[in-house]
Structure formats: C-alpha cells, structure tokens
KOLTOR-97154 format. One record per residue (C-alpha): residue number from 0; residue in one letter; chain; x, y, z. Coordinates in Angstrom, 2 decimals, always signed. Each point is the difference from the previous one (the first is absolute). Example, Ala and Ser with C-alpha at 12.3 -4.5 7.8 and 13.67 -1.06 7.14 Angstrom:
{baza 0, a, A, {+12.30, -4.50, +7.80}} {baza 1, s, A, {+1.37, +3.44, -0.66}} 
This chain:
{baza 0, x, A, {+132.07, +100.86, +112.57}} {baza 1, x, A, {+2.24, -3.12, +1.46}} {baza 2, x, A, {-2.72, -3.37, -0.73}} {baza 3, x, A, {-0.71, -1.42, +3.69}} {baza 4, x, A, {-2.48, -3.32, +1.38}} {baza 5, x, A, {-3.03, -0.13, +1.89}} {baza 6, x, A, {-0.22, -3.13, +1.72}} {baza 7, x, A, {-3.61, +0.21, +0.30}} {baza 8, x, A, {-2.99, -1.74, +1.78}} {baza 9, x, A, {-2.91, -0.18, -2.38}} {baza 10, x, A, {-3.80, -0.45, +1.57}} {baza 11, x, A, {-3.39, -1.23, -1.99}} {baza 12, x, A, {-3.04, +0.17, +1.83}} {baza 13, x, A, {-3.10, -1.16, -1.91}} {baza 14, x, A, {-2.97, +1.09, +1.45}} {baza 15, x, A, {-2.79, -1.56, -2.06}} {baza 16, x, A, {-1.49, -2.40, -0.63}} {baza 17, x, A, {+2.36, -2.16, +2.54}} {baza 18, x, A, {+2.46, +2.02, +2.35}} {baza 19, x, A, {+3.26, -1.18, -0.79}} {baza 20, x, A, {+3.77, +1.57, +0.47}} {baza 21, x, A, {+3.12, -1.14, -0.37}} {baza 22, x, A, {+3.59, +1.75, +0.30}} {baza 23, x, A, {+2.90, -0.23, -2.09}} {baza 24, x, A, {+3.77, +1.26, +0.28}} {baza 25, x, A, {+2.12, +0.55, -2.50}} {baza 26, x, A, {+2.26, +3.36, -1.75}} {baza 27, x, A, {-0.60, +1.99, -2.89}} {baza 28, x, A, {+2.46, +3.00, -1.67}} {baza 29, x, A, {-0.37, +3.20, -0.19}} {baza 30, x, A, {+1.55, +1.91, -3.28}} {baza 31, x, A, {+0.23, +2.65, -1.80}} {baza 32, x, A, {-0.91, -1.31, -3.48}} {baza 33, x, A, {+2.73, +2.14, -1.69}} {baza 34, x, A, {+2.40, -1.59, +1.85}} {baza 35, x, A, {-0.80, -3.91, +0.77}} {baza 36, x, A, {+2.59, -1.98, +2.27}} {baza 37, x, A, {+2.74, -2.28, -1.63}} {baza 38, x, A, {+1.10, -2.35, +1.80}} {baza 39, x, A, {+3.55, -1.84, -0.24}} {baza 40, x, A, {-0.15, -2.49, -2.68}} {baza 41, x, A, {+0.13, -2.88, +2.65}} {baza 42, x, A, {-2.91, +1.28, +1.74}} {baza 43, x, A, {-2.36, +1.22, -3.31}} {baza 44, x, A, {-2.27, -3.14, +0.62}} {baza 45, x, A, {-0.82, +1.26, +3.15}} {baza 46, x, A, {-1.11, +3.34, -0.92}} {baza 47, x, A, {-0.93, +0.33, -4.01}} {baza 48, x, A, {-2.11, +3.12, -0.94}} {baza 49, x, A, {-1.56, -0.45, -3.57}} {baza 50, x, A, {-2.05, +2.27, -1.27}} {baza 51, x, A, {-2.31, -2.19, -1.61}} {baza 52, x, A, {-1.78, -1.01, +3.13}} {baza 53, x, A, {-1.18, +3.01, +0.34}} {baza 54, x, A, {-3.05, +2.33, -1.83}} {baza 55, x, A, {-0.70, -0.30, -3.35}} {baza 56, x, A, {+2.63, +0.80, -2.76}} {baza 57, x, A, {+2.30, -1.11, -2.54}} {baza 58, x, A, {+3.76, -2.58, +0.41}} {baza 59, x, A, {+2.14, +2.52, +0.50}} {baza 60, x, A, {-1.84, +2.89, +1.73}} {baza 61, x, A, {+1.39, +0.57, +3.78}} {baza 62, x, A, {-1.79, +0.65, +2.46}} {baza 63, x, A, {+0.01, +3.16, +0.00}} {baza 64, x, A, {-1.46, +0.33, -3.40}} {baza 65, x, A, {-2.75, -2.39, +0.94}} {baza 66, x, A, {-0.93, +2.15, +3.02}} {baza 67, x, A, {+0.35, +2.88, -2.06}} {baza 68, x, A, {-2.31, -1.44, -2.90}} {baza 69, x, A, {-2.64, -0.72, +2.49}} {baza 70, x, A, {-0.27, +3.61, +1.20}} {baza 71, x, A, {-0.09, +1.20, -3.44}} {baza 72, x, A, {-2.91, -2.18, -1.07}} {baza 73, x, A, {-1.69, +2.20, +3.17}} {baza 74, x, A, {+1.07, +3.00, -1.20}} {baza 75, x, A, {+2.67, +0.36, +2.49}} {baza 76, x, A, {+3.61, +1.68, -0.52}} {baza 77, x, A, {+2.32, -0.23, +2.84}} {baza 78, x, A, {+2.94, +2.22, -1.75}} {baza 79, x, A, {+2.87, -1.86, +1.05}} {baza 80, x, A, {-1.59, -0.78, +3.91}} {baza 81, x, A, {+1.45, -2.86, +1.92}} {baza 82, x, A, {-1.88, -3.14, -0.01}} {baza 83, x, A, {+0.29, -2.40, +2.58}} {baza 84, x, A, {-1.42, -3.80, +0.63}} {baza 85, x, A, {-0.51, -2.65, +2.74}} {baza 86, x, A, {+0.30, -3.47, -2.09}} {baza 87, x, A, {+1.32, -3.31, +0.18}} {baza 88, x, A, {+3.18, -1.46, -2.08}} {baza 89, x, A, {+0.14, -2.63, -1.52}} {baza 90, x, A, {+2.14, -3.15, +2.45}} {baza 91, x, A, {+1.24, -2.81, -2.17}} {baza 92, x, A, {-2.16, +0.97, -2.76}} {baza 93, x, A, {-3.17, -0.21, +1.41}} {baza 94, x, A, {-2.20, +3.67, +0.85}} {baza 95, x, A, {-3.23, +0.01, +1.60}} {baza 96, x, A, {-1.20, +3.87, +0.40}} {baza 97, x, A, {-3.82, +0.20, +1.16}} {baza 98, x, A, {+0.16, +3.53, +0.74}} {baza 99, x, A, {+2.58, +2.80, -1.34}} {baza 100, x, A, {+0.22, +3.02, +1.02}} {baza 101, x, A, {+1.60, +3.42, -1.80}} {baza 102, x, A, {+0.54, +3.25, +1.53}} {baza 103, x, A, {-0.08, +2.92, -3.16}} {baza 104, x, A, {+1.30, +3.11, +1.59}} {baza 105, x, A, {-0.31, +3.54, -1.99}} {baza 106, x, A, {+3.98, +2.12, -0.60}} {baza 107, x, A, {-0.59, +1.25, +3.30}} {baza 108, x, A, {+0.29, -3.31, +1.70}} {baza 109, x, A, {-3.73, -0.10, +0.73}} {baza 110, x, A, {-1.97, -3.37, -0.24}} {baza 111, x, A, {-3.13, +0.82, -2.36}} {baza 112, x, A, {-1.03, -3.15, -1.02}} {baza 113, x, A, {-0.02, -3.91, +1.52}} {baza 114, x, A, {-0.05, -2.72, -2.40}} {baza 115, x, A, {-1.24, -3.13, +1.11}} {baza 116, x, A, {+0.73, -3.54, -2.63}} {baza 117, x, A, {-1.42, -3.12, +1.21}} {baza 118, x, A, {+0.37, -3.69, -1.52}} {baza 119, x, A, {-1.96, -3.26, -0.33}} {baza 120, x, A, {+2.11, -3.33, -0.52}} {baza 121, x, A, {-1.95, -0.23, -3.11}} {baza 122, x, A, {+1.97, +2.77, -1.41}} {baza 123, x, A, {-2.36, +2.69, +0.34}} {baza 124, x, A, {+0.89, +3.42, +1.34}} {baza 125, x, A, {-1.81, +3.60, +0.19}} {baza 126, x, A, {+1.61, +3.29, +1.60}} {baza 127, x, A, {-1.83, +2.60, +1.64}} {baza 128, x, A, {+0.25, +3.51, +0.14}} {baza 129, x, A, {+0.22, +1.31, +3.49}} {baza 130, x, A, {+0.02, +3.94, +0.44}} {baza 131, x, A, {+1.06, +0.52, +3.60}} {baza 132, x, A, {-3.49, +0.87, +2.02}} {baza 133, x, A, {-0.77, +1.60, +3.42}} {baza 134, x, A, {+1.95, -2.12, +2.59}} {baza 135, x, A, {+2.10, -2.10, -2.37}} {baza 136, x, A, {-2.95, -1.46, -1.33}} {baza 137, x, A, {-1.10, -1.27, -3.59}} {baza 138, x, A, {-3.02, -1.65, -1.56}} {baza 139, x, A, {-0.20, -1.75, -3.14}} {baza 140, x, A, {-2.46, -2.86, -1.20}} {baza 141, x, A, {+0.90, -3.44, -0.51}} {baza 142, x, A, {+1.17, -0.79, -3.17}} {baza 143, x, A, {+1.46, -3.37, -0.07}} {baza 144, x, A, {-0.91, -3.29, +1.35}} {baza 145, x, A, {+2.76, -1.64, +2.28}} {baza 146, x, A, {-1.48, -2.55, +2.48}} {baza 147, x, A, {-2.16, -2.72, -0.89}} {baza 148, x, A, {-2.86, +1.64, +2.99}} {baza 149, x, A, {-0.21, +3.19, -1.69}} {baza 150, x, A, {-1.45, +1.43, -2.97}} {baza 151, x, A, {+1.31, +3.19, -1.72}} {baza 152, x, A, {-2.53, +1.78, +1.93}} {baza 153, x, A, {+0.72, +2.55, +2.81}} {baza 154, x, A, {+2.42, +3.03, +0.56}} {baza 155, x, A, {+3.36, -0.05, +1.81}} {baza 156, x, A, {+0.76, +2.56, +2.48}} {baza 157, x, A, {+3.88, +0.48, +0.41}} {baza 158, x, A, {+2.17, +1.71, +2.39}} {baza 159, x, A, {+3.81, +0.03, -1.36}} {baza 160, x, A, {+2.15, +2.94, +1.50}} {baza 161, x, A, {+3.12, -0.08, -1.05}} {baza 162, x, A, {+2.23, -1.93, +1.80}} {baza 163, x, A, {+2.15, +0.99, +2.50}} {baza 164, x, A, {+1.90, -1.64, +2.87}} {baza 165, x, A, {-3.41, -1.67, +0.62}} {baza 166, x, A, {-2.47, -1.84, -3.07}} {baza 167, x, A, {-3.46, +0.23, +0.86}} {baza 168, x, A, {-2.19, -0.68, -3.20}} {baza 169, x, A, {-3.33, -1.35, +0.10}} {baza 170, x, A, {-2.63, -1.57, -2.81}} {baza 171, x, A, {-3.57, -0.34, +0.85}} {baza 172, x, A, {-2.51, -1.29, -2.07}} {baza 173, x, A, {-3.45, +1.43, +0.50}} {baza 174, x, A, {-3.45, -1.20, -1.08}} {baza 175, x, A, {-2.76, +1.30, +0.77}} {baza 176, x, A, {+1.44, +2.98, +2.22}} {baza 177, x, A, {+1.74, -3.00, +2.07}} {baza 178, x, A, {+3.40, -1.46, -0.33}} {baza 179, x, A, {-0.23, -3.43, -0.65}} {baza 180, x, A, {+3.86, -0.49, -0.28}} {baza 181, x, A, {+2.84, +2.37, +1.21}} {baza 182, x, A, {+4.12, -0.80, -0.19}} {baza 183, x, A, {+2.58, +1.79, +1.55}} {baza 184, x, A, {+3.52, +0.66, -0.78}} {baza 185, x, A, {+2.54, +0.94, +2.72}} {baza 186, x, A, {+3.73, -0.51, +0.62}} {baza 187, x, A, {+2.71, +1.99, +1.19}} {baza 188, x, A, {+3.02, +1.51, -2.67}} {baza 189, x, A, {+3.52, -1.45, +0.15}} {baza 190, x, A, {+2.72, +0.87, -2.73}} {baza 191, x, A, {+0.45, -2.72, -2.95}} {baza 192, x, A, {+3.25, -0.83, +0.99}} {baza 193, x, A, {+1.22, -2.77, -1.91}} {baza 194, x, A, {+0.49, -1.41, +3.96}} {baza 195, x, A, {-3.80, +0.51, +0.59}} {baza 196, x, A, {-0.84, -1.71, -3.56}} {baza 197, x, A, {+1.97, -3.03, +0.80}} {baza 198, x, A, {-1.71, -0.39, +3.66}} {baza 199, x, A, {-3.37, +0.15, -1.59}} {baza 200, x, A, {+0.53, -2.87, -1.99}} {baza 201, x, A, {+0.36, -2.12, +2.99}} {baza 202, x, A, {-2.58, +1.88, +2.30}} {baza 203, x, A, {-2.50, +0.31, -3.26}} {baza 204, x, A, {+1.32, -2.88, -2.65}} {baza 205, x, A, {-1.84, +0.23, -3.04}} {baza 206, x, A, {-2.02, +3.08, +0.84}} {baza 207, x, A, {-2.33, -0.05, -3.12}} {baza 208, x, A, {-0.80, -3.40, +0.19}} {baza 209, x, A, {-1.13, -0.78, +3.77}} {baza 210, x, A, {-2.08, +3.11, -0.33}} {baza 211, x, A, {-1.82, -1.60, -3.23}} {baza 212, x, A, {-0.36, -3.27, +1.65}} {baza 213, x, A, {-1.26, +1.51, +3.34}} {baza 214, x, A, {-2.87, +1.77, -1.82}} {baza 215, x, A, {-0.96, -3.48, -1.95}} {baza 216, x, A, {+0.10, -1.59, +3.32}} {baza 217, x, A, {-2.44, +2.92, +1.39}} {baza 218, x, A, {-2.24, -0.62, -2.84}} {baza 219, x, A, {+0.04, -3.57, +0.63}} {baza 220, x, A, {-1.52, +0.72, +3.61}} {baza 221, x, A, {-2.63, +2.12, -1.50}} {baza 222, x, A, {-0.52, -2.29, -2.35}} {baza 223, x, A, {-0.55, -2.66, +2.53}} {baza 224, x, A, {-2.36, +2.34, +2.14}} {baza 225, x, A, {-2.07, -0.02, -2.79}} {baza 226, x, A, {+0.73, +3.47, -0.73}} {baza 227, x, A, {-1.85, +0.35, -4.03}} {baza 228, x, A, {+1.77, +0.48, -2.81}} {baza 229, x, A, {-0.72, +2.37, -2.38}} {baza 230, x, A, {+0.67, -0.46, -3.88}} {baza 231, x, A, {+1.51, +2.97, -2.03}} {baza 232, x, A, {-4.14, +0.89, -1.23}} {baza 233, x, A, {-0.54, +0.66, +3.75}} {baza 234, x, A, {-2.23, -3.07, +0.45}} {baza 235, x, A, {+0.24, -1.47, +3.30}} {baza 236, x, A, {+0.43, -3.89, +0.70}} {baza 237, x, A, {-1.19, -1.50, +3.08}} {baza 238, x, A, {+2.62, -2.61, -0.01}} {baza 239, x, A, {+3.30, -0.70, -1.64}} {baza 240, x, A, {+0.16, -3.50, -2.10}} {baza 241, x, A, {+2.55, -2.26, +1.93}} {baza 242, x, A, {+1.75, -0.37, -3.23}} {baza 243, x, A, {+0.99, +4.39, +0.19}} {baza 244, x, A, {+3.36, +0.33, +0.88}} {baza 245, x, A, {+0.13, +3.35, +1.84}} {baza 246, x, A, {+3.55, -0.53, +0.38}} {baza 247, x, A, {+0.66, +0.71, -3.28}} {baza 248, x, A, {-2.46, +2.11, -1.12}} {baza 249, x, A, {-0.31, +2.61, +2.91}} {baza 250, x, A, {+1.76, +3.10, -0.55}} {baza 251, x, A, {+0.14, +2.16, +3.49}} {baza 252, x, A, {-2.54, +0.17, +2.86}} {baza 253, x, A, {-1.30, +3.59, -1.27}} 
C-alpha cells in the first residue's frame, strides 16, 4: 500500500455540562506501518515518523513491533497480517497525536481488530482494543484522563471503518447512557506526492502545533464559561484559581 493524506475536518461537540463545539482542519497520514514514508532529505522535517511517539515499547522497536507487542499482551497473533495506521508526523520536530488509529488485518487481508492510542500533553497515553462490532462499532471504557473537564470515568463508543476514498471516524464519550462529548474525523484521500506534501505546508504550516494550540485555546473558553475542572482523583472544582494556567496544563478537549 502507496502512504496517501487526508486533509481532514475534525468536529467536538460537548454536550454537558455547557454545549460547546468547535471545528478544526488539518491532515493526517495514512501508512502501512511496515512500510513508513521517507521523505527526501530536504523535506524529512516536514514529515518525520519515529516510532517512539507511538505505544509503549523499547528505543529501537518499530512500529510494527510495538503494534505487534500490544496485540500479544491481548493474546492476539496476526501471522504476518497487514497493519495499517492514521497518525500524525512529526513537522519540524514537534508531534502532537491525540488520537491514533491502527487497522490489524488477518493473512487474508481482513481487518479483525482496531486499535485506538490516545495522548495527554502530560505524557500519558493508553491504547484500546477495538474488535470490529455490528455496524463498525466498538465500545471500550475510559481509561485515561485527557481534558481537564473529565474524569477517567465513562466508556467510548467508536466507529473507525477503514478508510477508503472517504474518512468517516467518530469518538463519543458516553455517561450515563448519554454522550456528553462526540468528535468526528472526516477528509477525503489524495496520494502523498511529494507535490501534495509541499502544498500542505503552506495550506496547513505547522500541522501539529496549531492543532495543540487550538485545543488550549478551546479549553481556555471552557475554562472561562466556568466549565469545572476535575483533578486526576475525580474531584470536581467549582472554579479554577486565576493563577491555573490551562494553557499549559490542558491536554485535549476529550
């Protein structure tokens, strides 16, 4: 499989306890992990894909390992199946990857399990095992705390068919039998030409990083609506302290 962008147009809606939403646009890549893009030497910065900022494992693994090491903790064996992932790359050094995304398809070409990795900015990170369900559709509790306005409570229900022409993934998190926050994923395929690589960089500069600082700037506004914030025991405050920088310690609007 040639690597090819999504230029994508990525949706939260919060539904509780303030409705809020908010749109950003960006690209991500789509890979097979046994064979990751490399670019030209003069346009590496651009497009870097290091292992390390993804799942858990040791300098050296690829990615493929990782993914690989993951399953077998589940008791998983793919036998040599094609794995494939929707991630960002690293652009002048700098990565920001909320939500990953990895395909693992059986010999026969046959997608039996979704694995979903998400990431705080405080450098935690959990993966969750999706086995495809009726409709495209997964469930899995919450495991890890990544906004400041929720706890670790919850389940996510996920929808991630494989991408096509078309990426239509969506993240809802549900409390209570309700989703209180859902995000959506969609964009449109294009090859990763080294043409189309270079045009994103002027359409899209620094990728990564406006998406990071468009979430802190969300958080901000829910901050200021007086949206609480939850600590990592769960306990809810009323009101931030003026002297909390959500800036710098909010890690995505999930």
């Amino acid at each position: 499989m040639d690597p090819c962008l999504y230029r994508t147009r990525i949706t939260h809606l919060r539904r509780a306890p303030v409705h809020h939403y908010f749109e950003h646009h960006g690209y991500s890549w789509y890979v097979d992990v046994d064979r990751l893009p490399s670019m030209p030497r003069w346009l590496r910065p651009f497009a870097r894909f290091d292992p390390d900022d993804h799942l858990e494992g040791t300098p050296g693994d690829t990615l493929r390992e990782r993914v690989d090491a993951f399953l077998g903790a589940h008791g998983i064996e793919l036998t040599g199946g094609r794995i494939t992932a929707l991630l960002q790359a690293r652009v002048l050094g700098y990565v920001f990857n909320p939500v990953t995304l990895y395909w693992c398809h059986d010999a026969d070409g046959v997608v039996r399990h979704v694995v979903m990795e998400m990431h705080n900015n405080r450098g935690g990170r959990h993966a969750y095992l999706l086995p495809p369900g009726p409709d495209g559709m997964s469930l899995a509790p919450k495991k890890l705390r990544v906004s400041p306005f929720n706890g670790a409570d919850g389940h996510y229900l996920v929808r991630a068919p494989h991408p096509d022409e078309e990426l239509d993934v969506t993240v809802s998190l549900h409390r209570h039998d309700e989703p209180a926050f859902v995000a959506t994923v969609r964009g449109t395929r294009r090859a990763a030409t080294l043409r189309a690589v270079l045009r994103l960089q002027f359409t899209a500069p620094l990728a990564p990083l406006m998406t990071a600082v468009d979430l802190r700037v969300q958080h901000l506004t829910l901050w200021l609506r007086r949206v609480p914030v939850v600590r990592d025991t769960g306990r809810v405050i009323e009101s931030c302290p003026a002297s909390t920088s959500l800036v710098t310690h909010a890690a995505t609007s999930r």
